[in-house]
N, CA, C and O atoms as a DFTB+ gen file, in Angstrom:
652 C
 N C O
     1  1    -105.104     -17.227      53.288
     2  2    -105.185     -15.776      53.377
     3  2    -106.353     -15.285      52.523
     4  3    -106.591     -15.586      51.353
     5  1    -106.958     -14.566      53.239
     6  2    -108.362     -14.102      52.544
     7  2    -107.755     -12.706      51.619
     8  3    -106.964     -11.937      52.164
     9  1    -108.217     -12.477      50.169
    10  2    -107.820     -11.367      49.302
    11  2    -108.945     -10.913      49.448
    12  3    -110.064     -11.333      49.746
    13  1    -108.223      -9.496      49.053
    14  2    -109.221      -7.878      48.838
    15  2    -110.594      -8.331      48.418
    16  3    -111.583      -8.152      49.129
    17  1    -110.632      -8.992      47.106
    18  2    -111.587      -9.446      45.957
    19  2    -112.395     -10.282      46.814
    20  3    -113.467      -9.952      47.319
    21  1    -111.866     -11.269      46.928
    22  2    -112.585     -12.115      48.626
    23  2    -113.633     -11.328      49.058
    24  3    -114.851     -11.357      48.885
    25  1    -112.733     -10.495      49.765
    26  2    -113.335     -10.239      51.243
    27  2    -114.583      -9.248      51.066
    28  3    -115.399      -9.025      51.960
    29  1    -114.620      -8.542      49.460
    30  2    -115.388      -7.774      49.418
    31  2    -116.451      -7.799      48.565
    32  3    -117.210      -6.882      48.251
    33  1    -116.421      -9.579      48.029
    34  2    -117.304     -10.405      47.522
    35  2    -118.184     -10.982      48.883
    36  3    -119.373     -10.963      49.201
    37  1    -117.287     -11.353      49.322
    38  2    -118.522     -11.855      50.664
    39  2    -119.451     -10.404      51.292
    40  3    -120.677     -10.507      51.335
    41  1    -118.974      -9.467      51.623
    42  2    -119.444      -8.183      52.427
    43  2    -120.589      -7.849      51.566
    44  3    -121.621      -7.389      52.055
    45  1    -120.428      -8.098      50.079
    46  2    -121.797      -7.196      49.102
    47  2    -122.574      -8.641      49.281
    48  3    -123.739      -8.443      49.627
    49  1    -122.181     -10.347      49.109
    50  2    -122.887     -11.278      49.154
    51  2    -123.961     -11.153      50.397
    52  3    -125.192     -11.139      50.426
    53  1    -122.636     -11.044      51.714
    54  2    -123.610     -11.198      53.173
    55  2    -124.192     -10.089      53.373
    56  3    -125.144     -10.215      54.143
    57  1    -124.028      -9.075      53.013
    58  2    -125.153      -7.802      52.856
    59  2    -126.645      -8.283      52.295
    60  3    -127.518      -8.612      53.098
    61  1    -126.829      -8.296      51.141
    62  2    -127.599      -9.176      50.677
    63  2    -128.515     -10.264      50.742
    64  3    -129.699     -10.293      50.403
    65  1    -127.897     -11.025      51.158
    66  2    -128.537     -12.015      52.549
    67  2    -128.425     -12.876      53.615
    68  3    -128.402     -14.058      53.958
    69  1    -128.354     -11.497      54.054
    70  2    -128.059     -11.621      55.774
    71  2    -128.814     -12.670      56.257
    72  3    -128.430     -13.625      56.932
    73  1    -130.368     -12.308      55.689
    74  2    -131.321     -13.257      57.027
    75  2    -132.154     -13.649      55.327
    76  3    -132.008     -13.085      54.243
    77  1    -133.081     -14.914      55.749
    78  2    -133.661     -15.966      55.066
    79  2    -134.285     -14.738      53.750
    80  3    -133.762     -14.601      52.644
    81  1    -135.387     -14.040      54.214
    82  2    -135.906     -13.388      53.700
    83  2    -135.909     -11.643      54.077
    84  3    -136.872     -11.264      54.743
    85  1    -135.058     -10.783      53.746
    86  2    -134.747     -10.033      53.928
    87  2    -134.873      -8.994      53.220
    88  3    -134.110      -8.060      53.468
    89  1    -135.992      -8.832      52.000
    90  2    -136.714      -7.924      51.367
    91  2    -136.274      -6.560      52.056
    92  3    -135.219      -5.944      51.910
    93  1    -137.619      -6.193      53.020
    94  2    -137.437      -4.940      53.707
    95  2    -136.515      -4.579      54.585
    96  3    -136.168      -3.402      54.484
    97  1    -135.794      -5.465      55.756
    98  2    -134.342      -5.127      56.463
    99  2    -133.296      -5.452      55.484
   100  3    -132.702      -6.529      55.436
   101  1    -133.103      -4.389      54.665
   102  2    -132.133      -4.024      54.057
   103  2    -130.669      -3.842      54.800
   104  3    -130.751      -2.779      55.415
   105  1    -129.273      -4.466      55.019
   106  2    -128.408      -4.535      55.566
   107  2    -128.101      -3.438      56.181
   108  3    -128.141      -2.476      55.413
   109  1    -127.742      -3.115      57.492
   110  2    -127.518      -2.093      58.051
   111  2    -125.967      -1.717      57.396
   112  3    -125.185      -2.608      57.061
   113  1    -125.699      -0.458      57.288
   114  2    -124.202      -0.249      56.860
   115  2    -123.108      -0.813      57.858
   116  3    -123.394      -1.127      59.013
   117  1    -122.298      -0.881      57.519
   118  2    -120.903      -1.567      58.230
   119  2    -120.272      -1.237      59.005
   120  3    -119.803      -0.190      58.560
   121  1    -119.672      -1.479      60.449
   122  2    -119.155      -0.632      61.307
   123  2    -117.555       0.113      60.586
   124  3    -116.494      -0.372      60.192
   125  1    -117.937       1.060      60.662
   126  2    -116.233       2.053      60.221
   127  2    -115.151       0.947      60.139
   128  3    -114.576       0.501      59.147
   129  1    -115.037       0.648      61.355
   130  2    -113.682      -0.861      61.479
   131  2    -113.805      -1.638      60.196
   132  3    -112.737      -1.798      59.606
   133  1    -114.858      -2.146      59.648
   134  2    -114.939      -3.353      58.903
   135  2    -114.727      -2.840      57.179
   136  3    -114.798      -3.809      56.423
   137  1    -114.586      -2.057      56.763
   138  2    -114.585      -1.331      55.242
   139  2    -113.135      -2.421      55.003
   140  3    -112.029      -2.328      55.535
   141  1    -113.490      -3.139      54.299
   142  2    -112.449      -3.960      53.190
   143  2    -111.450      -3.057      52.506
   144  3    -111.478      -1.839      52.682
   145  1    -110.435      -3.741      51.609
   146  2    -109.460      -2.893      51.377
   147  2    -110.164      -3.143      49.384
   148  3    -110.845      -3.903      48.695
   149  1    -109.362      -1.881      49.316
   150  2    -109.724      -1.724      47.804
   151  2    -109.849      -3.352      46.992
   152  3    -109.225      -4.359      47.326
   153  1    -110.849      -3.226      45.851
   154  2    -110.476      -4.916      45.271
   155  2    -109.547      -4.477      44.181
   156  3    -109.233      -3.294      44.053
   157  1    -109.119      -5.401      43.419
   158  2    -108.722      -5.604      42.101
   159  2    -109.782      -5.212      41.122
   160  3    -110.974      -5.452      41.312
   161  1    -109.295      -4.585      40.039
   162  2    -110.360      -3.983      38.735
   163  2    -111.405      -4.954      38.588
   164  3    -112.603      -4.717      38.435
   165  1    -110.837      -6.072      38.648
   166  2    -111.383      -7.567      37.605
   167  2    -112.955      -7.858      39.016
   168  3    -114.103      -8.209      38.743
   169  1    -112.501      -7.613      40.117
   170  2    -113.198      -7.974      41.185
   171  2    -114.699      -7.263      41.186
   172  3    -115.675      -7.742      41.762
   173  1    -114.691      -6.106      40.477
   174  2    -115.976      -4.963      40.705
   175  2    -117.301      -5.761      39.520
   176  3    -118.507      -5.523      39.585
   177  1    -116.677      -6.636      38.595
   178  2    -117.711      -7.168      37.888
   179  2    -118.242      -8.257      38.406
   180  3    -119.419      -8.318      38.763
   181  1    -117.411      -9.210      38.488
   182  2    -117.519     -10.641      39.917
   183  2    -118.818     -10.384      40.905
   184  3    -119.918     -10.930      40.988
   185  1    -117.999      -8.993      41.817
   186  2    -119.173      -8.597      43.003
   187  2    -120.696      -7.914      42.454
   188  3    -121.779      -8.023      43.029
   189  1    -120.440      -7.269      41.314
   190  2    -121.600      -6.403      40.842
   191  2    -123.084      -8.093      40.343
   192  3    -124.306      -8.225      40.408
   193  1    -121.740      -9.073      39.846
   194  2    -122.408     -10.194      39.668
   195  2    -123.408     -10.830      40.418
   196  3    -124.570     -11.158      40.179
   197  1    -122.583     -10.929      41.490
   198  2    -123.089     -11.674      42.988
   199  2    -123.936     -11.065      43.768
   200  3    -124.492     -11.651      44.698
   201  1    -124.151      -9.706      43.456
   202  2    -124.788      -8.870      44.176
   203  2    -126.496      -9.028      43.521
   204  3    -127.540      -9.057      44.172
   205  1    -126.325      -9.106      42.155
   206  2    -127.296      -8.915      41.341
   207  2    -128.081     -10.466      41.698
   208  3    -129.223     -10.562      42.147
   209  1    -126.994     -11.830      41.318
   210  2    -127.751     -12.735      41.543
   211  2    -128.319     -13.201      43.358
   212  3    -129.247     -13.975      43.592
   213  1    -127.499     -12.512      44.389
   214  2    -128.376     -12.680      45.651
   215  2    -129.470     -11.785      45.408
   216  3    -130.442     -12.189      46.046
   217  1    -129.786     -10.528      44.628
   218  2    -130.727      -9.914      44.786
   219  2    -131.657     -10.903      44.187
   220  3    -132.516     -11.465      44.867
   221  1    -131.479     -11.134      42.823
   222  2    -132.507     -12.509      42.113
   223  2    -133.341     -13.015      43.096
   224  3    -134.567     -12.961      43.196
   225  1    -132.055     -13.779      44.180
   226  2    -132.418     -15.032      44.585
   227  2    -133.689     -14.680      45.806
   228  3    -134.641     -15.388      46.137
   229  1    -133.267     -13.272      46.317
   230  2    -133.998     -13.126      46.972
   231  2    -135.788     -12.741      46.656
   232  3    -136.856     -13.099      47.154
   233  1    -135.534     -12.194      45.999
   234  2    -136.886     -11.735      45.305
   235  2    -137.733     -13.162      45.110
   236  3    -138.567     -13.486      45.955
   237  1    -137.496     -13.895      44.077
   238  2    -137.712     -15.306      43.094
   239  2    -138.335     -15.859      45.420
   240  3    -139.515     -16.111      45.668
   241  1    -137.574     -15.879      46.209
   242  2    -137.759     -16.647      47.343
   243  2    -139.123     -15.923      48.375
   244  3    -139.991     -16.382      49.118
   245  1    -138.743     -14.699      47.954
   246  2    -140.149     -13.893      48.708
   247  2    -141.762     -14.088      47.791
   248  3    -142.940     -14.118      48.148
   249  1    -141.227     -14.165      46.802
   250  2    -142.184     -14.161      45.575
   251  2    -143.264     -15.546      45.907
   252  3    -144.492     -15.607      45.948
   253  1    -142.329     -16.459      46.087
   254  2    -142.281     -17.909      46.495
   255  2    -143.330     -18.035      47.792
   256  3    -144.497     -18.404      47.922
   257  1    -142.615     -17.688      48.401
   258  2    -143.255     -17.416      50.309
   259  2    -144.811     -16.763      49.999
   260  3    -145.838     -17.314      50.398
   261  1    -144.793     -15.394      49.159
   262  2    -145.488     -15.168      49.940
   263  2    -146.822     -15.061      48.639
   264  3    -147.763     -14.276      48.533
   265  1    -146.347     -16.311      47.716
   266  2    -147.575     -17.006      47.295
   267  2    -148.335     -15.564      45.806
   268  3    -149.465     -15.657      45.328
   269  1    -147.520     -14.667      45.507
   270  2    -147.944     -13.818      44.775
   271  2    -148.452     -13.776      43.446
   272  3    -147.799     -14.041      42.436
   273  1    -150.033     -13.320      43.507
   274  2    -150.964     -14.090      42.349
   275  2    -150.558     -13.091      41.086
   276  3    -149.556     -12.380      41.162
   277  1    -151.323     -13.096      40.050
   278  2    -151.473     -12.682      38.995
   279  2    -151.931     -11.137      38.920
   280  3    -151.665     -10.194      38.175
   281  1    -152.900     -11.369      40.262
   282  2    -153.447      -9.434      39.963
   283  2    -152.750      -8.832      40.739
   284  3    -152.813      -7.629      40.482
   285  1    -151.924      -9.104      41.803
   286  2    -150.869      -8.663      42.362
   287  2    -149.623      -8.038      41.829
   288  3    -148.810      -7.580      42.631
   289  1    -149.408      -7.980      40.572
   290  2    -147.989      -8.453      39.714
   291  2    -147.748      -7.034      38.905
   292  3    -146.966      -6.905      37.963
   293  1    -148.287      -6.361      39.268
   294  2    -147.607      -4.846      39.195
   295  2    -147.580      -4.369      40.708
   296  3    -146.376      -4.624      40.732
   297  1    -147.711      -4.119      41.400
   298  2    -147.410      -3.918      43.042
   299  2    -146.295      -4.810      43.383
   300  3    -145.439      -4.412      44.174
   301  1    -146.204      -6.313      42.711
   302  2    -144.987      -6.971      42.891
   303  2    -143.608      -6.570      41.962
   304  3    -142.456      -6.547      42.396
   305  1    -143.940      -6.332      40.883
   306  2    -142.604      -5.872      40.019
   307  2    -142.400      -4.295      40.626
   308  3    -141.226      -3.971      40.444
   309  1    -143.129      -3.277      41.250
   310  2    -142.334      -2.321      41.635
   311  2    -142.061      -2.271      42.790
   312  3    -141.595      -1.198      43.173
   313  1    -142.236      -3.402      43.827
   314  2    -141.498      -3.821      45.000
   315  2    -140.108      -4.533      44.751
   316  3    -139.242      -4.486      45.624
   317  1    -139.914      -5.153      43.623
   318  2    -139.130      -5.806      43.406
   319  2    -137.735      -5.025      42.638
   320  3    -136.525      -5.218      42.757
   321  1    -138.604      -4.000      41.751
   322  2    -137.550      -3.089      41.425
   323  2    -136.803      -2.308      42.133
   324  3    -135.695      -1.896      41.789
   325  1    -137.497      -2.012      43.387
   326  2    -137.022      -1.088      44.150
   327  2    -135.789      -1.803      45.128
   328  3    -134.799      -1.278      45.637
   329  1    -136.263      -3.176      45.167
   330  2    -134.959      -3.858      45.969
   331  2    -133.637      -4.118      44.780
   332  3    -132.504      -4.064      45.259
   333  1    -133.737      -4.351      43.501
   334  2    -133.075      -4.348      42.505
   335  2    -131.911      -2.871      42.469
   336  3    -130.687      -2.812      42.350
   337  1    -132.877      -1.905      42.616
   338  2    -132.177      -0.643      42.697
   339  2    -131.584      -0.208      43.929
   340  3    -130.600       0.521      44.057
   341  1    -132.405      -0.822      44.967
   342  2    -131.296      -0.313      46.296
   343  2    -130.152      -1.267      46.240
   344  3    -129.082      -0.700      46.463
   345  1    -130.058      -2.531      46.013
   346  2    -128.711      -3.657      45.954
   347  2    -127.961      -2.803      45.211
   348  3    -126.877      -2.633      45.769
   349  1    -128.091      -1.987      43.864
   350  2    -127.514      -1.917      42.885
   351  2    -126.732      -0.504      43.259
   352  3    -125.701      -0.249      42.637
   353  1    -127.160       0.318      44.161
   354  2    -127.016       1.619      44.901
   355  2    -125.862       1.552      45.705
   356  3    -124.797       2.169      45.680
   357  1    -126.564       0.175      46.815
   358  2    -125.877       0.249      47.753
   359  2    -124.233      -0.599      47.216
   360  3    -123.173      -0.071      47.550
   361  1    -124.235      -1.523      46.631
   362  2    -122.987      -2.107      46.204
   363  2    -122.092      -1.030      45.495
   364  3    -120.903      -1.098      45.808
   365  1    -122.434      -0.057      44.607
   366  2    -121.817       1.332      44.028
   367  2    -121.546       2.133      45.224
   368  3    -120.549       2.851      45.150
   369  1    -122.178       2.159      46.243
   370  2    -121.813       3.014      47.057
   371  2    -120.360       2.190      48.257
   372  3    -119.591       2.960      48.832
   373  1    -120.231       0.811      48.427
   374  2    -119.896       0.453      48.717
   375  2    -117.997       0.267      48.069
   376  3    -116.876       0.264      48.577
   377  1    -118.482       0.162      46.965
   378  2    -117.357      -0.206      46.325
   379  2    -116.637       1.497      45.939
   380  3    -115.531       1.611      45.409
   381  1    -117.042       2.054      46.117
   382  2    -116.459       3.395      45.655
   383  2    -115.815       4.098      46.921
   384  3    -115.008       5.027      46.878
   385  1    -116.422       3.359      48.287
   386  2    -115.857       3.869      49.738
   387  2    -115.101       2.644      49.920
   388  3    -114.780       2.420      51.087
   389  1    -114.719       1.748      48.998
   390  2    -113.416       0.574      49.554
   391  2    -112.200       0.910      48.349
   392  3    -111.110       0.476      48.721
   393  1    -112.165       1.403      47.358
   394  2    -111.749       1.898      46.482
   395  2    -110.937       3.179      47.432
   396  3    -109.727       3.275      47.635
   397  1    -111.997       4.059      47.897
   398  2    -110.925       4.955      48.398
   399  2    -110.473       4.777      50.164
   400  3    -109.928       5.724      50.732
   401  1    -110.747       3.580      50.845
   402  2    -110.562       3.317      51.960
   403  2    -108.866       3.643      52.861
   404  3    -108.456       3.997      53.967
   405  1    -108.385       3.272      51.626
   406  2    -106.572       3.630      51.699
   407  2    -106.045       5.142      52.313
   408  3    -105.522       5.651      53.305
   409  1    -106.586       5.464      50.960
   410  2    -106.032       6.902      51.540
   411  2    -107.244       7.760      51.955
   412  3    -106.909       8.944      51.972
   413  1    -108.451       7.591      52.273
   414  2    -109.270       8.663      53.017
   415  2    -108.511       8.885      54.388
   416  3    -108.055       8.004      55.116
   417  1    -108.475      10.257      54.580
   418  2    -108.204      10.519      56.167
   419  2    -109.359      10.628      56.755
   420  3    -110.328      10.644      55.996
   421  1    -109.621      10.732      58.227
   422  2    -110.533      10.542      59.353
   423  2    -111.788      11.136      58.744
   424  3    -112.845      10.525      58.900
   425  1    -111.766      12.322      58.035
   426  2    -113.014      13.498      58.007
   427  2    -113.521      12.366      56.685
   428  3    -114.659      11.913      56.554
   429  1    -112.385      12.095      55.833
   430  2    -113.440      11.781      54.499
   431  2    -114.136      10.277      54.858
   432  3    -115.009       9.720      54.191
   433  1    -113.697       9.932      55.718
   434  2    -113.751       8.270      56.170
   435  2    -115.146       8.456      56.662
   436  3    -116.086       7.865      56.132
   437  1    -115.301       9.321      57.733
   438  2    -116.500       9.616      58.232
   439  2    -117.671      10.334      57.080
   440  3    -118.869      10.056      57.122
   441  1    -117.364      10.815      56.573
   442  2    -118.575      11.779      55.446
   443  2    -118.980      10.011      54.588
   444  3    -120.115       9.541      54.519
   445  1    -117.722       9.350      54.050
   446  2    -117.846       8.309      53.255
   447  2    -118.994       7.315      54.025
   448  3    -119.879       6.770      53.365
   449  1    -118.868       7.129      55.624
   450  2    -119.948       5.986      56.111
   451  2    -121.333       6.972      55.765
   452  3    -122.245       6.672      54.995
   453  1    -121.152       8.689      56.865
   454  2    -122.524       9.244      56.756
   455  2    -123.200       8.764      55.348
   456  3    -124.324       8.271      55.254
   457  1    -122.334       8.994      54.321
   458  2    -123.397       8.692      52.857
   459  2    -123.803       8.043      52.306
   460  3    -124.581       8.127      51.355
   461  1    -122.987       6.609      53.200
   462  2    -123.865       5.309      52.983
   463  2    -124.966       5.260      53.711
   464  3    -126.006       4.932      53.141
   465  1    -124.988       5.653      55.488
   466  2    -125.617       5.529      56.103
   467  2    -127.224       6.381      55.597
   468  3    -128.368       5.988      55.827
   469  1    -126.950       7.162      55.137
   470  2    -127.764       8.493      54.605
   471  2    -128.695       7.517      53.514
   472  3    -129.847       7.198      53.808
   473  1    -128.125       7.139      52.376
   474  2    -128.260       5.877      51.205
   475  2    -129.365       5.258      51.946
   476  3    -130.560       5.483      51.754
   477  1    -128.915       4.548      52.713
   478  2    -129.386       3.287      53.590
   479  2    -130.682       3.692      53.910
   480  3    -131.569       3.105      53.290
   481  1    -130.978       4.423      54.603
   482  2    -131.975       5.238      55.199
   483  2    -133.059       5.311      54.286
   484  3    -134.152       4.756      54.405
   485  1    -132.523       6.309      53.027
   486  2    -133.445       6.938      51.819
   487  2    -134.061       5.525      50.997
   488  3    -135.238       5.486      50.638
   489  1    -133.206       4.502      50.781
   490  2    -133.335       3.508      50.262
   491  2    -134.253       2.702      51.035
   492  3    -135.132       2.259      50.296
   493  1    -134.415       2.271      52.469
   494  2    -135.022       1.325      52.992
   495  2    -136.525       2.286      52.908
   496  3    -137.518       1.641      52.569
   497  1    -136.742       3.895      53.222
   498  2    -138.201       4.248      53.005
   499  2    -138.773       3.855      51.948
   500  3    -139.935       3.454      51.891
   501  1    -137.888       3.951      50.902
   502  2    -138.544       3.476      49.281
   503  2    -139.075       2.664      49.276
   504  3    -140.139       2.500      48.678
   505  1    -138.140       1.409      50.367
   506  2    -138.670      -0.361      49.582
   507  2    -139.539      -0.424      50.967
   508  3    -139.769      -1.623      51.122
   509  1    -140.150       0.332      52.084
   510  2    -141.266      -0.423      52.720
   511  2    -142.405       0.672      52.324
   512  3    -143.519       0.490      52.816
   513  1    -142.196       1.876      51.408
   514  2    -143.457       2.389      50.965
   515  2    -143.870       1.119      49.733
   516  3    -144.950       0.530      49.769
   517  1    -142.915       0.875      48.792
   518  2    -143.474      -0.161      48.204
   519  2    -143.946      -1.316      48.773
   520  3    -144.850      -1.922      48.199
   521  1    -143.520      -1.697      49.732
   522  2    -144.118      -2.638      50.301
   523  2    -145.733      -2.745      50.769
   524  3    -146.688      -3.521      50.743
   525  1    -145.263      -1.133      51.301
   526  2    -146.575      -1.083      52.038
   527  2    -147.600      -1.309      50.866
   528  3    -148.109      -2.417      51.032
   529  1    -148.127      -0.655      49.684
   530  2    -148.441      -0.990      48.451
   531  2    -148.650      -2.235      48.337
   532  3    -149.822      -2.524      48.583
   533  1    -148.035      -3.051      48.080
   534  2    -148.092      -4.889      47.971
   535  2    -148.624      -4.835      48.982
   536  3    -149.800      -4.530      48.781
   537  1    -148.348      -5.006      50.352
   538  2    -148.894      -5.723      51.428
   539  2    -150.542      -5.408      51.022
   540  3    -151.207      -6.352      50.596
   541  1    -151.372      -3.631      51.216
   542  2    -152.561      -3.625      50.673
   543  2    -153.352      -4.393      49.911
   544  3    -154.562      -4.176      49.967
   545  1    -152.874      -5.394      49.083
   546  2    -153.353      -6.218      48.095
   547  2    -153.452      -7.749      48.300
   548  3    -154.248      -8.440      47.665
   549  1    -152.598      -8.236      49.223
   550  2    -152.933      -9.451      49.916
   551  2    -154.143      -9.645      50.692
   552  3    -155.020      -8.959      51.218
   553  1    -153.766     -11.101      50.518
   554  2    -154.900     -11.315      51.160
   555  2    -154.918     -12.114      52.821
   556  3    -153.769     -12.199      53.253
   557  1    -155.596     -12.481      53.437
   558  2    -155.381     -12.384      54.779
   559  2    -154.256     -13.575      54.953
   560  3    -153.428     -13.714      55.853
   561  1    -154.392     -14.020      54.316
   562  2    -153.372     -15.571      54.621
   563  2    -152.127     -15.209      53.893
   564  3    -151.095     -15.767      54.266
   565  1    -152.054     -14.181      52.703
   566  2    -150.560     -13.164      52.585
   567  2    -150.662     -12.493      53.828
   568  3    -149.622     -12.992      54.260
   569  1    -150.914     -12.021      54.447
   570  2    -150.573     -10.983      55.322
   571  2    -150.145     -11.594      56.670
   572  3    -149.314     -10.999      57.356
   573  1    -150.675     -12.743      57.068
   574  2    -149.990     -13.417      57.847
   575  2    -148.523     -14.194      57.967
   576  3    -147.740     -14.371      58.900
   577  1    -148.537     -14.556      56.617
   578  2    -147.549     -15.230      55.911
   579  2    -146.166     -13.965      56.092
   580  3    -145.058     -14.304      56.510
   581  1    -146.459     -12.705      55.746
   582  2    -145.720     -11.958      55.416
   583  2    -145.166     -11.509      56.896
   584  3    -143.967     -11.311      57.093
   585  1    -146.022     -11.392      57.766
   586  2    -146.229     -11.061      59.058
   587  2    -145.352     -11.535      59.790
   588  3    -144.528     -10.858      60.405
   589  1    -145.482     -13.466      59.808
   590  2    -144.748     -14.337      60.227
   591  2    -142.695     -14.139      59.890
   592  3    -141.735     -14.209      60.657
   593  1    -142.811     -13.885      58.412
   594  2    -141.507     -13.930      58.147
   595  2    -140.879     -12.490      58.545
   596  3    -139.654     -12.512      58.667
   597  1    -141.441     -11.383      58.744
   598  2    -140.568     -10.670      59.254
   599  2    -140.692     -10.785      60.759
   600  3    -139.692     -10.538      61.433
   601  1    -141.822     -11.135      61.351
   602  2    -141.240     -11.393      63.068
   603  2    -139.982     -11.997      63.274
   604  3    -139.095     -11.475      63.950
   605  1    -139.868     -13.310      62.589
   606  2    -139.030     -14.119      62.081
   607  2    -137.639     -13.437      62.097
   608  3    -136.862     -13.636      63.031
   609  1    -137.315     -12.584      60.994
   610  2    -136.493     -11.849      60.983
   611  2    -136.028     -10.945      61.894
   612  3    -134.849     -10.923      62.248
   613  1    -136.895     -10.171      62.313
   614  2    -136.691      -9.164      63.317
   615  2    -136.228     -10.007      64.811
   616  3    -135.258      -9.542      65.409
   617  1    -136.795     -11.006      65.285
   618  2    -136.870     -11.893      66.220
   619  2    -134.987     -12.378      66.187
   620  3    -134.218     -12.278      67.143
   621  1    -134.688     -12.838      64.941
   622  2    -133.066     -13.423      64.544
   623  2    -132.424     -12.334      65.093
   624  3    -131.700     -12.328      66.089
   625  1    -132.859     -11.032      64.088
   626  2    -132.272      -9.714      64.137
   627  2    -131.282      -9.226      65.670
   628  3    -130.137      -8.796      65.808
   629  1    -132.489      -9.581      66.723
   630  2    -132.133      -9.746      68.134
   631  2    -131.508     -10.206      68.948
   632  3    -131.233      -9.838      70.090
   633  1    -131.188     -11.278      68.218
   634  2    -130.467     -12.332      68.914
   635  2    -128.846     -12.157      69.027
   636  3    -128.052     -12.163      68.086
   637  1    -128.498     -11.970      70.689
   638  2    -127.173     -11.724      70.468
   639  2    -125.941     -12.629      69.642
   640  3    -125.809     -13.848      69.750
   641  1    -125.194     -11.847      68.910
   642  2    -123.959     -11.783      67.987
   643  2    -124.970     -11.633      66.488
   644  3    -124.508     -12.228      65.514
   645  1    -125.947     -11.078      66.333
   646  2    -126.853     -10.959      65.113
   647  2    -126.327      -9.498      64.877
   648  3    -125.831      -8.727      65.699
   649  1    -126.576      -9.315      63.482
   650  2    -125.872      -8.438      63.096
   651  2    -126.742      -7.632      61.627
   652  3    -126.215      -6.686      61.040
């Protein structure tokens, strides 16, 4: 039997990383149906954990990929912050609409997705204006590189039961 704490450790994990390199497609919000049930107290530090170290992992792996030099490395730390702060957004926003998942009725259930969905939105312009920023500074064999992995992504993205 899968628990609360479980289930809503995996949802902030597989949010996170969904696909290989997933910098800029930031997880789409969750269909209404799927909102987990409240966790346990002990559970919100665990997930805040897991959330933080897939964000790590992801960064440390793009960083990796896409070969990022020395004069690059302020365009890279505020691309990187900005994915730091949307994980950190979106998991608070997450956990505060599974917290009250129980007893919201229909209207608050719905306002609760709009304001993730809303989140989601405001958050993903942030991290591809920063991007866009970094990308400017590569160089042609970054830009291909970078190019490649989100076709990549977007290409998965497509693929039916992708999510």
């Amino acid at each position: 039997m899968i628990t609360r704490t479980s289930t809503l450790s995996r949802l902030a994990v597989l949010l996170l990383a969904a696909a290989p390199v997933s910098a800029l497609a930031q997880p789409a919000p969750p269909p209404i149906s799927s909102v987990p049930a409240a966790p346990a107290p002990s559970a919100s530090t665990s997930t805040q954990s897991q959330v933080q170290t897939a964000t790590e992992q992801r960064i440390t792996g793009l960083r990796t990929q896409l070969a990022i030099t020395p004069a690059q490395m302020t365009e890279w730390n505020a691309f990187a912050q900005v994915m730091r702060d949307n994980a950190q957004s979106t998991d608070a926003l997450f956990r505060q609409r599974a917290a009250g998942a129980r007893t919201m009725n229909a209207v608050a259930n719905m306002k609760s997705y709009a304001q993730i969905a809303h989140a989601y939105s405001d958050e993903t312009e942030k991290l591809s204006t920063a991007f866009e920023t970094l990308y400017g500074t590569f160089s042609d064999t970054q830009k291909q590189t970078a190019d490649k992995i989100f076709q990549q992504q977007a290409a998965a993205g497509t693929q039916p039961g992708a999510k």
